[in-house]
Backbone as CSV, one residue per row, in Angstrom:
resi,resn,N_x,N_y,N_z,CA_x,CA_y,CA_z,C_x,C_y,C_z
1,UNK,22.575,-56.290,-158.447,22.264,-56.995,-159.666,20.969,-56.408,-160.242
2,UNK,20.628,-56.376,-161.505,19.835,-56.099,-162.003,18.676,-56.886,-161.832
3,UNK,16.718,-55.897,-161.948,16.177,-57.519,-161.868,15.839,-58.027,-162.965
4,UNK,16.536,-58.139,-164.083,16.003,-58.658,-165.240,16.572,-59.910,-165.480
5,UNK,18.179,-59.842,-164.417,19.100,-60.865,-164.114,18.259,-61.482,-163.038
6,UNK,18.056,-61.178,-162.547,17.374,-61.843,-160.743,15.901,-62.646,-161.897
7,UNK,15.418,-62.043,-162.159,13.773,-62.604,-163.046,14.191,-63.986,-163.670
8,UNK,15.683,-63.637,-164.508,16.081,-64.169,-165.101,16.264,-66.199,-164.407
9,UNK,17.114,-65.862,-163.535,17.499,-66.726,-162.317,16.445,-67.479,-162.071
10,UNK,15.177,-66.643,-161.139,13.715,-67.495,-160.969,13.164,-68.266,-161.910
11,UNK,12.975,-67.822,-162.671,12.369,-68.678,-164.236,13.195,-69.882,-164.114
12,UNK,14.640,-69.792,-164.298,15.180,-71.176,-164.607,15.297,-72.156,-163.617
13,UNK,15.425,-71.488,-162.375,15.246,-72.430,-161.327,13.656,-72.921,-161.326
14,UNK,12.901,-72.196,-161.269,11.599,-73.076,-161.831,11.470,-73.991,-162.675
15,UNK,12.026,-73.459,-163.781,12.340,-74.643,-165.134,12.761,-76.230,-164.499
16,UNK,13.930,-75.519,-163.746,14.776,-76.698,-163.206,13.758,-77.571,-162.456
17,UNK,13.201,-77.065,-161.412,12.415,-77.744,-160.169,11.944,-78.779,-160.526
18,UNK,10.565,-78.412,-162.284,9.899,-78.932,-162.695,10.706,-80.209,-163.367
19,UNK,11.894,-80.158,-163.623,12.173,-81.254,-163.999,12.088,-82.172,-164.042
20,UNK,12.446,-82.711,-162.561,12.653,-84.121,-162.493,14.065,-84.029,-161.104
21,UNK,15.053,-84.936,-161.132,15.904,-85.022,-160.038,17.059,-84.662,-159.876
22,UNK,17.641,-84.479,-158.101,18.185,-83.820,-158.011,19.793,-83.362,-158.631
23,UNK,20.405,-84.576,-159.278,21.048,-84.610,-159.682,21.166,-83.861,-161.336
24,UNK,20.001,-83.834,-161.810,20.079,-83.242,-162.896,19.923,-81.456,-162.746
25,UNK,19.330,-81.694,-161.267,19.171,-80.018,-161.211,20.343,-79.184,-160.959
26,UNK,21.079,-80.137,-160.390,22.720,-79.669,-159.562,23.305,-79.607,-161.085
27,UNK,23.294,-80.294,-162.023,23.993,-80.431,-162.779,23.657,-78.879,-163.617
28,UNK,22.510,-78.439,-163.516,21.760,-77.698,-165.167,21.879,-76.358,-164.209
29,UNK,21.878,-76.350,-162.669,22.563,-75.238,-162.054,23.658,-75.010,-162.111
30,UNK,24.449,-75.503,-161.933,26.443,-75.246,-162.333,26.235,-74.743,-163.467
31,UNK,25.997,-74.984,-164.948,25.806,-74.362,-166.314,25.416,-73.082,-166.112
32,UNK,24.062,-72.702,-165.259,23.192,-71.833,-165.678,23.981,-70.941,-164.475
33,UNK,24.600,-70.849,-163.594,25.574,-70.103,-162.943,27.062,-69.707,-163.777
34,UNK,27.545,-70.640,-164.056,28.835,-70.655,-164.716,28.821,-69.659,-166.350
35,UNK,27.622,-69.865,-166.659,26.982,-68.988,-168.061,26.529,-67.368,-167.405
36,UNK,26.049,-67.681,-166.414,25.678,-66.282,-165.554,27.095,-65.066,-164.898
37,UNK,27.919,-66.227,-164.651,29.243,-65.524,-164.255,30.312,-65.606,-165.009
38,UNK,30.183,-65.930,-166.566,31.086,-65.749,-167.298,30.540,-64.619,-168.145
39,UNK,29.386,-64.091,-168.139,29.009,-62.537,-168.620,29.449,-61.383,-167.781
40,UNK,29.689,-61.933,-166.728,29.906,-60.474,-165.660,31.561,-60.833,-165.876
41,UNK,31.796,-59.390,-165.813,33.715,-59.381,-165.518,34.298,-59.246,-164.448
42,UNK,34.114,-60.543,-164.143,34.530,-61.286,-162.731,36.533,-62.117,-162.849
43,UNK,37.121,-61.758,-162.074,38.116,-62.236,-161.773,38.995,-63.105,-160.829
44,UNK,39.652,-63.972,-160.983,39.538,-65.221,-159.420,40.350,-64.311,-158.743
45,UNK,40.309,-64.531,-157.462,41.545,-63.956,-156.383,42.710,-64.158,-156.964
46,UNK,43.198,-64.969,-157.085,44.483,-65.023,-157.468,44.690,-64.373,-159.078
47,UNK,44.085,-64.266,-159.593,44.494,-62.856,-160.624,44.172,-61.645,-159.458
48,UNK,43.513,-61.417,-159.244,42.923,-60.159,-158.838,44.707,-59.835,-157.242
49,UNK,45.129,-60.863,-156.864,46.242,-60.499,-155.842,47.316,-60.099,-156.737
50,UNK,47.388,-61.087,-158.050,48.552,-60.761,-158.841,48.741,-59.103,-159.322
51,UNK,47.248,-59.261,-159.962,47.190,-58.227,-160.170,47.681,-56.572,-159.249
52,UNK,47.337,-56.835,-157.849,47.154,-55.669,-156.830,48.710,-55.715,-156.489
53,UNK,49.592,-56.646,-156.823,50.920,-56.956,-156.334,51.747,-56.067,-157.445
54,UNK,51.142,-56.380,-158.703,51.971,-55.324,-159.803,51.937,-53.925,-159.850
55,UNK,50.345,-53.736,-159.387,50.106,-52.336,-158.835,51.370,-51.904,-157.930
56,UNK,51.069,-52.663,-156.609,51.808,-52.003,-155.721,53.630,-51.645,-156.053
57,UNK,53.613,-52.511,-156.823,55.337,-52.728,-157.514,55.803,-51.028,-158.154
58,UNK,54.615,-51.520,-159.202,54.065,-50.154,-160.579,54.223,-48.815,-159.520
59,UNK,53.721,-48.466,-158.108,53.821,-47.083,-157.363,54.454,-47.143,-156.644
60,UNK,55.526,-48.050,-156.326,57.000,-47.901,-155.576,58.214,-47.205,-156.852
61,UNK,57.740,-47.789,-157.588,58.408,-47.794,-158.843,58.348,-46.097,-159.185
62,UNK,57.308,-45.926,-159.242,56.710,-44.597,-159.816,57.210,-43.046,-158.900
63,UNK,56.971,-43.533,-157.366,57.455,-42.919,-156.096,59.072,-42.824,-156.347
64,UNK,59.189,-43.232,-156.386,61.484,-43.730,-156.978,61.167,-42.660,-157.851
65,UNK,60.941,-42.973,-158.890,60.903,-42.110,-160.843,60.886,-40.704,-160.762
66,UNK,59.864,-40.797,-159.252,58.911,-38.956,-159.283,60.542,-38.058,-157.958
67,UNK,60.635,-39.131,-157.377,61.862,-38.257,-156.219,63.205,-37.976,-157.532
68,UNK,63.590,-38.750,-158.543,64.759,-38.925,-159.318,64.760,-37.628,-159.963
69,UNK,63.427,-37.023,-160.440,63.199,-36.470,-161.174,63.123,-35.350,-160.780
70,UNK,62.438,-34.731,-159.444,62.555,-33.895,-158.185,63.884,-32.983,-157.951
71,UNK,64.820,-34.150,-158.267,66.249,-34.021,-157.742,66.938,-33.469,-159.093
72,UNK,66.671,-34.359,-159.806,67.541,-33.911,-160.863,66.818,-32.383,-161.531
73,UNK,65.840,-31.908,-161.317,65.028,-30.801,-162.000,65.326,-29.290,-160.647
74,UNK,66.055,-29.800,-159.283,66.689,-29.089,-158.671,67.656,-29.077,-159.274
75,UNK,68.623,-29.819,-159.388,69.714,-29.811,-159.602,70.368,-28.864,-161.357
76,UNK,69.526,-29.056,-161.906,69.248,-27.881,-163.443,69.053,-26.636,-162.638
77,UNK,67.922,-26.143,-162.004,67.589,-25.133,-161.480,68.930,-24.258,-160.565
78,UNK,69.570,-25.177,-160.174,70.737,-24.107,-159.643,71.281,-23.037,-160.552
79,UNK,71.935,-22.263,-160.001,72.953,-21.394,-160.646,73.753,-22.186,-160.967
80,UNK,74.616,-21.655,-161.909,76.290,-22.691,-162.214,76.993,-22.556,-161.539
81,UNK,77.137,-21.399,-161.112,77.959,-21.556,-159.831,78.709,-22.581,-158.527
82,UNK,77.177,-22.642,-158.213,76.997,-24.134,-157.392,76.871,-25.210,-157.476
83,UNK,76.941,-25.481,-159.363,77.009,-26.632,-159.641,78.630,-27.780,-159.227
């Protein structure tokens, strides 16, 4: 992390401290996290599995496409003969 983000962090938790109680601090921390990690391009697991699942689909898929193509680009390459 950057420390301008980290600087960033200290200050408000200070802010916070000075407040007053704990309940308001829990509260004005969830915000000031939730505002902190909706700037970064962060993704939940479960996108991020979905995601790695389409991948893996996408290069089975692709592995198939590349042998089809293998075959059939032999299969031009013959003589006529042997066709």
């Amino acid at each position: 992390m950057d420390q301008k983000l980290l600087d960033e962090i200290n200050e408000k938790m200070k802010t916070l401290l000075a407040q007053g109680p704990v309940a308001d601090i829990e509260k004005n921390m969830r915000a000031l996290l939730a505002g902190m990690f909706s700037r970064l391009d962060l993704v939940t697991r479960e996108e991020f599995d979905v995601q790695r699942e389409v991948l893996l689909r996408t290069r089975a898929k692709l592995a198939e496409l590349e042998k089809k193509v293998a075959a059939l680009e032999a299969e031009t390459s013959r003589p006529p003969a042997s066709r």
